[in-house]
C-alpha positions as CSV (number, residue, x, y, z in Angstrom):
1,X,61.1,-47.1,-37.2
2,X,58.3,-45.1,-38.8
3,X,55.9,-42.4,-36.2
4,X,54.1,-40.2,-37.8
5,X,53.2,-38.7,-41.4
6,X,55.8,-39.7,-43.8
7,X,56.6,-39.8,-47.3
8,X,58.4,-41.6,-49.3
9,X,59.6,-41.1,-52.7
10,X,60.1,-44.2,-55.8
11,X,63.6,-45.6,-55.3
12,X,64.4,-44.2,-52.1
13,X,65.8,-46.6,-49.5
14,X,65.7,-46.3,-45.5
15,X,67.9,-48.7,-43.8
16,X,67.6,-50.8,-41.2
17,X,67.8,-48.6,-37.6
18,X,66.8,-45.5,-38.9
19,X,63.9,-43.3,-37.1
20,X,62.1,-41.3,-38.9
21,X,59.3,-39.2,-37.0
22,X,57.2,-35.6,-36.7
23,X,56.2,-35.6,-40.1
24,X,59.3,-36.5,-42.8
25,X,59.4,-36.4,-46.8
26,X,61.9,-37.7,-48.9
27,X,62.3,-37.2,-52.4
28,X,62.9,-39.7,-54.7
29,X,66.2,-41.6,-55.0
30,X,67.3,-41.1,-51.6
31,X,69.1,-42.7,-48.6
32,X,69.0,-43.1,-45.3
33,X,71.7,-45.1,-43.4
34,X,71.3,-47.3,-40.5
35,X,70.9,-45.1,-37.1
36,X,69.9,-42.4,-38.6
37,X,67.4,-40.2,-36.9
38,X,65.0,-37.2,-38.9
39,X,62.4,-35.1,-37.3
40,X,60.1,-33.0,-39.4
41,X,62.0,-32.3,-42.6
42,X,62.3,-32.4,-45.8
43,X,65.1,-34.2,-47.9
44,X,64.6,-33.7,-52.0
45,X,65.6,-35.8,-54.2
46,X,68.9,-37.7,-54.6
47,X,70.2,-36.7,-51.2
48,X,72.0,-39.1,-49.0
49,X,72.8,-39.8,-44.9
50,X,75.5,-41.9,-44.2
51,X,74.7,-43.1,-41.2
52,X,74.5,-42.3,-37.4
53,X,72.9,-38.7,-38.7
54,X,70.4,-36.3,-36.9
55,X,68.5,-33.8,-39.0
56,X,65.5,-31.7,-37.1
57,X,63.1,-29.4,-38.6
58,X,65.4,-28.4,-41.7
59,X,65.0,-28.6,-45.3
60,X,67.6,-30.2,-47.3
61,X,67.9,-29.9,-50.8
62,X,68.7,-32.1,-54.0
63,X,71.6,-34.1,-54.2
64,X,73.2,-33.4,-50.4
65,X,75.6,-35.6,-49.2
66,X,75.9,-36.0,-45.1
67,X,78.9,-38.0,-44.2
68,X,78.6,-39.8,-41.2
69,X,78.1,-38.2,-37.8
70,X,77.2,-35.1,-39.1
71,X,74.5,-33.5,-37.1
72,X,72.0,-30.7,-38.1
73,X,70.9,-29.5,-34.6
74,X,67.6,-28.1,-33.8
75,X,67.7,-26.4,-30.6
76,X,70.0,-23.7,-29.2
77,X,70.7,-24.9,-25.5
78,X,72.7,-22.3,-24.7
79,X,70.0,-19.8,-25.4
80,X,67.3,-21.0,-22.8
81,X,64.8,-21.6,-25.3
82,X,65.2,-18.2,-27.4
83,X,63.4,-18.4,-30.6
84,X,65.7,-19.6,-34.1
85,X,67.1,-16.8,-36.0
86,X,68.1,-16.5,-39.4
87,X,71.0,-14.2,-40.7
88,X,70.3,-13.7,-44.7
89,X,71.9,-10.6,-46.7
90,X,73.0,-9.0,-43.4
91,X,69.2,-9.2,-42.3
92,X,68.1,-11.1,-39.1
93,X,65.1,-13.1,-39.5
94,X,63.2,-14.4,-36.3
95,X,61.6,-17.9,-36.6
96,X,58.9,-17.4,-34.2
97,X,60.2,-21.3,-33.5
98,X,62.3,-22.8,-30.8
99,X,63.2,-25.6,-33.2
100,X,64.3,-25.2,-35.9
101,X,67.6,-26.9,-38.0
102,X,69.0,-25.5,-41.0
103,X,68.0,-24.7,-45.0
104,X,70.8,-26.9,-46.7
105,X,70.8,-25.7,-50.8
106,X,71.4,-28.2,-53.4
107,X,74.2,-29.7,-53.7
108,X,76.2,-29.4,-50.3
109,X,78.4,-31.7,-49.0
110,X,78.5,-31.8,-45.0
111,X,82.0,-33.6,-43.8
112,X,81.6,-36.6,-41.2
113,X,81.0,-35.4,-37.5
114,X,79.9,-31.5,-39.0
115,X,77.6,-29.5,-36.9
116,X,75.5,-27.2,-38.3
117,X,73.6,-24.8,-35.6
118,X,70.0,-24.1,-36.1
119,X,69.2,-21.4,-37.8
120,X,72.1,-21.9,-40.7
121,X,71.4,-21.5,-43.8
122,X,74.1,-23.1,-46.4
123,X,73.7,-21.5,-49.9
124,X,73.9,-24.3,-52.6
125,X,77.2,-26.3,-53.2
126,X,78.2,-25.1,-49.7
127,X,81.5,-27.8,-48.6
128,X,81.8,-28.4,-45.0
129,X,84.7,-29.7,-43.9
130,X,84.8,-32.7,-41.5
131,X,84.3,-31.8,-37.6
132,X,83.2,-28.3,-39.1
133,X,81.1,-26.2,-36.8
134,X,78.5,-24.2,-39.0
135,X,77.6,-21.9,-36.3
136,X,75.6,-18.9,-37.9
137,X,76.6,-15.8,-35.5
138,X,76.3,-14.5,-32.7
139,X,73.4,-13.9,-30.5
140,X,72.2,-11.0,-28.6
């Protein structure tokens, strides 16, 4: 299913069961597998979903790989609707946003059933392991 702006790059393939909504853009050459669901983000080219994915508000860069499961969440529950930060050379950055996923650099590889917390920011070539927890740091 299709709702809302989206774009999508020459030779890229979205299968069957897939949801893609809030404004999405894929590069070219990508994949999205069956049951997967993206909300307002960007996937460059050559980057791939398994299937049975969820990626909110994040950026993802060339030539990602997201095994199966793997979510990128875009809300902290636990935090009662505190704004996204971002830790980035030992500076915190506030979002101003209460969604917000992750910036995933080219090349990274996310394991099956990986979470990665809002706010996380994977530099490029970053390995997850499968059932990793990316989980930023702590909070105030």
């Amino acid at each position: 299913m299709l709702k809302g702006a989206i774009i999508i790059g020459e030779g890229s393939f979205v299968a069957s069961g897939a949801y893609l909504r809030g404004g999405v853009y894929l590069g070219s050459n990508c994949i999205v597998g069956p049951s997967c669901e993206i909300k307002s983000s960007f996937m460059l080219s050559g980057s791939k979903l398994a299937h049975f994915n969820f990626v909110g508000d994040s950026l993802i860069g060339e030539g990602v790989n997201i095994e199966a499961g793997a979510i990128i969440a875009n809300y902290r529950n636990e935090l009662d609707g505190a704004d996204i930060k971002i830790l980035h050379d030992g500076d915190v950055i506030v979002t101003g946003v209460k969604k917000f996923g992750a910036l995933v650099g080219d090349g990274c590889k996310i394991g099956a059933n990986a979470v990665i917390a809002p706010g996380a920011l994977l530099r490029p070539n970053t390995h997850v392991p499968r059932l990793g927890l990316i989980d930023q740091f702590a909070y105030d």
